[in-house]
N, C-alpha and C positions, 0 to 999 in steps of 0.2 A: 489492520490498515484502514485509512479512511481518509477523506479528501475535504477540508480546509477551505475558506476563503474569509478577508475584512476587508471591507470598505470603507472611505472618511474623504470626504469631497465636501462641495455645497449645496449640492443638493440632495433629494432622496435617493438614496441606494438601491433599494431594496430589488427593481426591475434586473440591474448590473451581477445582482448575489443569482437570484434564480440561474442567471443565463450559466452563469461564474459553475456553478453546481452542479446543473446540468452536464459540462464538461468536464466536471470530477465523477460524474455517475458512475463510471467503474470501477473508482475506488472503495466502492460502498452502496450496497443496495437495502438494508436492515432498516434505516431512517434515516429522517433530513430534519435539519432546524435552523431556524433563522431566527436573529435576537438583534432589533435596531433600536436607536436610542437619538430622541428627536430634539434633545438640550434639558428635557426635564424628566422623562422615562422611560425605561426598558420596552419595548415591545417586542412578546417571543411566541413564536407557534413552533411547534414539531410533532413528528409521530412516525411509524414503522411506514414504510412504503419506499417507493421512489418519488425524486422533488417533483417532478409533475401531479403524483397522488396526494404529494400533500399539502402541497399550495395548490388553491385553487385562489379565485378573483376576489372573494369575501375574505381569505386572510391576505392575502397581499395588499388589499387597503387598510387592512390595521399594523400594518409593518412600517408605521413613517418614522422617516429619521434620515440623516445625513451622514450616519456610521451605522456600520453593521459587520455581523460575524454570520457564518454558514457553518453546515457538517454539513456530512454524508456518512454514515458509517455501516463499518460490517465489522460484527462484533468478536472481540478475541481477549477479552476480557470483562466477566461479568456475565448476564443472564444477556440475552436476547429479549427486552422486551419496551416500552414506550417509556419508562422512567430512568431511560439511561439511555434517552437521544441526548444529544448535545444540540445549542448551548446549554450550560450550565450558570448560575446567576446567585450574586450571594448582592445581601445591600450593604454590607457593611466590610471595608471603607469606602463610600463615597458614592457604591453601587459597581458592582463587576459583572461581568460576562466571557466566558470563555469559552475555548473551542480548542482540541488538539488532535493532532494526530500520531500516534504512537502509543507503546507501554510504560509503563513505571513498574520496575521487577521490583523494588526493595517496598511495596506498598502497605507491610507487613509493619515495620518500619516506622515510615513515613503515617501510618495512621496510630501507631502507638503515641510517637512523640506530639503528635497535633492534638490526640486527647488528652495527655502528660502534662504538656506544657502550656496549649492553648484550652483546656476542657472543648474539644471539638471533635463531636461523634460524628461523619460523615452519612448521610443519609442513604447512599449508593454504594453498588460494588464496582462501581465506574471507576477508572484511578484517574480521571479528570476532574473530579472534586480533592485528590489530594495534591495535585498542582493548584490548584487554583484554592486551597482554603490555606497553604502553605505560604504560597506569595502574599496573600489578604494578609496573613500572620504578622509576614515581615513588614507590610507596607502601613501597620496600622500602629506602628511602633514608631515612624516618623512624624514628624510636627505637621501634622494635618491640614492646618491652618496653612501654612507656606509648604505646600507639598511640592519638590523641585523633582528634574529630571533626575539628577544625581540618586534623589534618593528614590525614584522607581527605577534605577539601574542597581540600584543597591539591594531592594528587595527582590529583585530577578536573580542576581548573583549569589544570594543563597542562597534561594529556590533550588538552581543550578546545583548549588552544592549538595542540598540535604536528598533531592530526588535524584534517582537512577534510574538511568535503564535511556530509552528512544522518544523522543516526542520533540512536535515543532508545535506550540500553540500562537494562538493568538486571542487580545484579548481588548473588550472594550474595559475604558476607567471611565467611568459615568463626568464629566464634565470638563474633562481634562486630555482623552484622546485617547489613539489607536498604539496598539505593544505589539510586538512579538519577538521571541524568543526561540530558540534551539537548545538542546542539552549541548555539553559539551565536545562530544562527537561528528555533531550534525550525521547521525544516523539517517533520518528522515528529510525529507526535502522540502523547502519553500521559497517564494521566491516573490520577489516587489516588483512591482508596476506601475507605472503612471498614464496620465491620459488628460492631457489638459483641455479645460471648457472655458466658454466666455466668464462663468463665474470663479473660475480658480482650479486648480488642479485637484484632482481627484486620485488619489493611491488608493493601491490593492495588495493586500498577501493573497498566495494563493501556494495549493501543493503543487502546482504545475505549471510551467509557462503557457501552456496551448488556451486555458481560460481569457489569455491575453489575445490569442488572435481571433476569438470570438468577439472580444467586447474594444478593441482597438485602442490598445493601452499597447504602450511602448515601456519592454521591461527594462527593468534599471537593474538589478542584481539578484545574485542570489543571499540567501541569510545563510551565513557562515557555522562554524563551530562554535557553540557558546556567544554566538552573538545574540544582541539586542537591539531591537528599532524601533523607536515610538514614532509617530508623527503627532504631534500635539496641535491644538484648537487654530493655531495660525497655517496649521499644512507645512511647518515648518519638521523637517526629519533629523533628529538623534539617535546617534549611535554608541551601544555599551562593544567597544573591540573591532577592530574595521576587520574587513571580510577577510578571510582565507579559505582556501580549499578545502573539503571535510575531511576527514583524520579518517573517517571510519564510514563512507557513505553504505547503503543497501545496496551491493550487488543484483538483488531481485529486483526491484524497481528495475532497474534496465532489464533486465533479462525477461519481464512478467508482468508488474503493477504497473509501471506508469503508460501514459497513451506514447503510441509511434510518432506524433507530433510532437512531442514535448521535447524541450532542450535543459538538459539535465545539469549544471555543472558546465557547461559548456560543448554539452554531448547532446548529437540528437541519438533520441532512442533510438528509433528509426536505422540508423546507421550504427549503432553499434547492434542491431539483433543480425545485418549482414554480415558483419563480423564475425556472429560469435556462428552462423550459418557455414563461412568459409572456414571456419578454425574446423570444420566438422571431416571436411573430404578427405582430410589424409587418413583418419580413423575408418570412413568408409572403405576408401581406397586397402588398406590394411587390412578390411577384413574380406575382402573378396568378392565386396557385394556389387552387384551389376544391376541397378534397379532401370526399368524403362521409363519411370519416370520420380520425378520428386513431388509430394503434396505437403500440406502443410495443416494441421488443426487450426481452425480459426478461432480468434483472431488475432493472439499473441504469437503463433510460429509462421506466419507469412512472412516478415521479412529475413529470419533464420533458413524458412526453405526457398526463399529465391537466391539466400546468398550459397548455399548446398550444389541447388540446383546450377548454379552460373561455374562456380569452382570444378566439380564434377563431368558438366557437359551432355547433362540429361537435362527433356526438358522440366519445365516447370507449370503444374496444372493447378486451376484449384478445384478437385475433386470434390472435396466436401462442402456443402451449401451450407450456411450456419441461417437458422431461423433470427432475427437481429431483436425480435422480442423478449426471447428468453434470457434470462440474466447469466452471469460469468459462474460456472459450475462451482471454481476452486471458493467462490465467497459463502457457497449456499452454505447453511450451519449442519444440516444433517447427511450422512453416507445417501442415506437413499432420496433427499431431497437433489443429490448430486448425480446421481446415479440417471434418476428421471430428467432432469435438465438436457443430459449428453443424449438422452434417446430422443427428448423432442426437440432439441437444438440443432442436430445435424446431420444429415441427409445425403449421400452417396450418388455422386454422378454415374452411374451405372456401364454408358455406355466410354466413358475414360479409363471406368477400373477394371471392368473385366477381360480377364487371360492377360493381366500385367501383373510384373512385378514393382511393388509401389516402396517404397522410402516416406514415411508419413512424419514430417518433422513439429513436435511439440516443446512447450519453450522448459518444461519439466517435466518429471514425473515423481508427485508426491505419494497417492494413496497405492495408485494401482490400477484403481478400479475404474475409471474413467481412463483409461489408456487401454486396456481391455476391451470395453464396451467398444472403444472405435476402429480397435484390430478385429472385433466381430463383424462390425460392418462394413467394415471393406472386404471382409471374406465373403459374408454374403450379397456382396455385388459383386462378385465372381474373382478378387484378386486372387494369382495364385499363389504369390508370395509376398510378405509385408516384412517391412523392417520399419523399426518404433526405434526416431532417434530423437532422444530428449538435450536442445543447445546448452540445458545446464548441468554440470557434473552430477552425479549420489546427492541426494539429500537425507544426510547422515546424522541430524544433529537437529533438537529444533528450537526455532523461532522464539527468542521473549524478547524480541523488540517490535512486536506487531505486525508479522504477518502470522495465518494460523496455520500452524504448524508445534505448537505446546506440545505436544502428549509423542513421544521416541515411538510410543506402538502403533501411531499412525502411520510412521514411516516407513514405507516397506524397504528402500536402500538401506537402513538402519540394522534391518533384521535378517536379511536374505541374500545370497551371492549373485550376481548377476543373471547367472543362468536359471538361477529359479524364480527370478522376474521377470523371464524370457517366456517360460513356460507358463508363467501365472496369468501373465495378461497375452498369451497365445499368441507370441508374433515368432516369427522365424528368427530376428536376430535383435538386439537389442543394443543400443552404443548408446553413451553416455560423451558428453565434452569431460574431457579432462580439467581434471581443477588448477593445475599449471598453468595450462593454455588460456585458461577462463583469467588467472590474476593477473597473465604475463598483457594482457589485451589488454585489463584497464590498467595496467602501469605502464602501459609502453610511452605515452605522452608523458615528453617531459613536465615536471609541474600539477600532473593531473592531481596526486591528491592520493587516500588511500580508499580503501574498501572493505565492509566487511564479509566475509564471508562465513561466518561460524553456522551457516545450517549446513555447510558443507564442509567444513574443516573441521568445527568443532573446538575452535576456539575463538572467544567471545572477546570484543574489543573490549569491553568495563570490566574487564580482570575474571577472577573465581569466582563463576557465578550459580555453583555447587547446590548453596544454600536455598537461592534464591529459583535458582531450577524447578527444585522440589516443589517451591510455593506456588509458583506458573503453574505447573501441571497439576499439583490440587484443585486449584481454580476452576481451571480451567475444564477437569473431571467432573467436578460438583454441577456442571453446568451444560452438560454434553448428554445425550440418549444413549448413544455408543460405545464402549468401553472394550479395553480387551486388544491383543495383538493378533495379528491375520492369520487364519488357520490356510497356510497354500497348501497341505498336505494331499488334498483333492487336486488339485491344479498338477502336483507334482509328481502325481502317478499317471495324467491323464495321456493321451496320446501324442505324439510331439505333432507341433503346428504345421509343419510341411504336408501332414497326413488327412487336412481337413478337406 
């Protein structure tokens, strides 16, 4: 997963992308890059860090231009390191620059045919050089000379076709204007904006609308499924397919990635994590639990435990202080770089938790082990009893459309029955949302559109993706310290958690 932004106004941009970026920061902490283009050439900086580390005042005066593209990423494909920031930039046709967010599963594929057919060895394990040397493919086979809209809707379109898998990019054409594009699912999210100046209107893509109430852009839509949208040199906007609702959007995005502010589809996140908070009580209610109170892990299960805490009729605290320095555990690339996060990231209000029984609501639970570490710390803040409720069902299944989640032996719902991930991460009771409840919420509006859910179902919106499975979790092996599925064997002779 990673967080997007383009700009194309009259004037320099580059000021608009920092800020723009800044506010995708929790989509990606790994690197940032920025690539503007001033009417005659590219200017790009990037490297590992976050955008504050890596813009400083000395590259943002060589960033001039009146278009530009952003990243942020956290990496789920490829190594981890400074030659797979984005943007990515090829000169030929005309001079490109791109930026995406998401996977390409079939990249296996898609790099056979571009060597086959175009003799082109891709220099990355990035699969944003195979969107982006794919479309060059197709666009450099039109009449160059009279390069029309038709024909860069035409070269997206079987872009679209030949790549698989989740991505929204965008992309500058050196002299001709600003693109973007969706696969044909609209897995991933993005979304347009305007903001007019005395000099002319100034458009933005972005993964998220909240970029917009930072920088005072009035959105205008979201980018649909398999849509396409240039805005070309006059600021005039084209469309490949006018909008529709997405066939297959990301479940986790709401439930996890995107910020509380953002309006999704027509959804504030914000209100649907109360949602999926209230869908939680009858589950409680069911199992007997009588907590004194509700908390929540910060800072993706606040609005799930106030919406808990309201349904239920217990209060609502926030126990755990989160250090706001430390970066988002689920993105860190290593177990024990995750591990260390959760110990200096958060911190036990001692005199709320002790001699209660607490209800501690998280918006998942993927490894384990970080859902553990924070049922130790509220035991030694004196709680006498903990329940670990996670607002999203089992995560049974994983990830290849870009969040990380590749490798089934990370998953500990994948491998283990409830109760022995009761006992592994040592909480007294353990409740999951139901995956019923979870689809029946985002289909209950009519019109909303569909969703996917295949890390918890296990069934993948782009068909049999069998093949392509095995090639993710190669990848994604070859590139990882950690290997191996969880030994709970220790966990599950240990004492039960009531007895701590």
């Amino acid at each position: 997963m990673c967080g997007i932004v383009g700009f194309h106004g009259p004037d320099d941009v580059v000021a608009d992308m920092v800020v723009g970026l800044t506010a995708l920061q929790h989509r990606g902490q790994d690197a940032a890059g920025i690539a503007t283009f001033d009417g005659t050439s590219f200017h790009l900086h990037k490297g590992q860090g976050l955008v504050n580390d890596v813009f400083k005042p000395k590259h943002l005066k060589k960033l001039k231009g009146n278009s530009g593209i952003g990243h942020v990423r956290y990496t789920t494909q490829g190594a981890n390191d400074s030659d797979l920031a984005q943007p990515f930039t090829t000169s030929y046709p005309f001079g490109l620059a791109m930026v995406h967010n998401g996977n390409v599963i079939n990249f296996r594929d898609v790099a056979k045919r571009l060597h086959d057919k175009y003799h082109v060895l891709p220099k990355t394990t990035n699969d944003l050089e195979l969107i982006m040397y794919t479309f060059a493919s197709e666009l450099r086979v039109k009449d160059l000379d009279h390069l029309s809209v038709v024909d860069i809707f035409d070269a997206v379109e079987t872009t679209q076709e030949l790549v698989e898998g989740a991505y929204a990019t965008i992309t500058l054409i050196a002299g001709h204007g600003l693109l973007a594009f969706t696969d044909p699912l609209a897995i991933r999210p993005l979304v347009l904006g305007r903001r007019d100046t005395p000099g002319g209107p100034v458009y933005a893509f972005a993964s998220e609308s909240t970029c917009f109430d930072f920088l005072g852009f009035e959105f205008v839509e979201n980018v649909g499924p398999g849509q396409a949208v240039f805005i070309d040199n006059n600021y005039q906007v084209h469309y490949k397919n006018p909008y529709e609702l997405p066939k297959n959007f990301c479940a986790f995005e709401q439930i996890y990635f995107a910020r509380e502010d953002s309006i999704i589809h027509g959804r504030l996140v914000a209100r649907e994590r109360v949602r999926l908070g209230k869908r939680l009580a009858r589950k409680v209610a069911d199992a007997g639990l009588k907590p004194d109170m509700v908390i929540d892990v910060p800072s993706s299960g606040y609005f799930a435990a106030s919406g808990l805490a309201e349904a239920i009729g217990v209060p609502y605290r926030r126990a755990l202080v989160k250090n706001n320095h430390m970066g988002r555990s689920f993105i860190v690339a290593t177990q024990a770089g995750r591990e260390d996060v959760v110990k200096k990231k958060l911190n036990p209000i001692r005199e709320f938790v002790q001699g209660k029984k607490i209800a501690v609501v998280d918006d998942s639970i993927v490894r384990g082990t970080t859902s553990r570490r924070i049922v130790r710390l509220l035991r030694d803040a004196g709680a006498t009893e903990v329940y670990f409720i996670s607002s999203a069902p089992p995560i049974v299944s994983p990830c290849i459309y870009g969040i990380d989640m590749a490798m089934s032996t990370e998953l500990i719902a994948a491998n283990y029955t409830e109760d022995e991930i009761c006992r592994y991460i040592e909480a007294d009771k353990v409740i999951y949302q139901d995956l019923e409840d979870l689809q029946e919420l985002f289909a209950e509006e009519k019109g909303h559109g569909g969703s996917c859910f295949a890390c918890f179902s296990g069934k993948y919106p782009t068909g049999d993706v069998t093949h392509y499975l095995r090639h993710v979790q190669e990848e994604r092996a070859s590139h990882r310290p950690e290997k191996g599925k969880k030994n709970l064997s220790v966990s599950a002779k240990a004492p039960e958690p009531t007895e701590h």
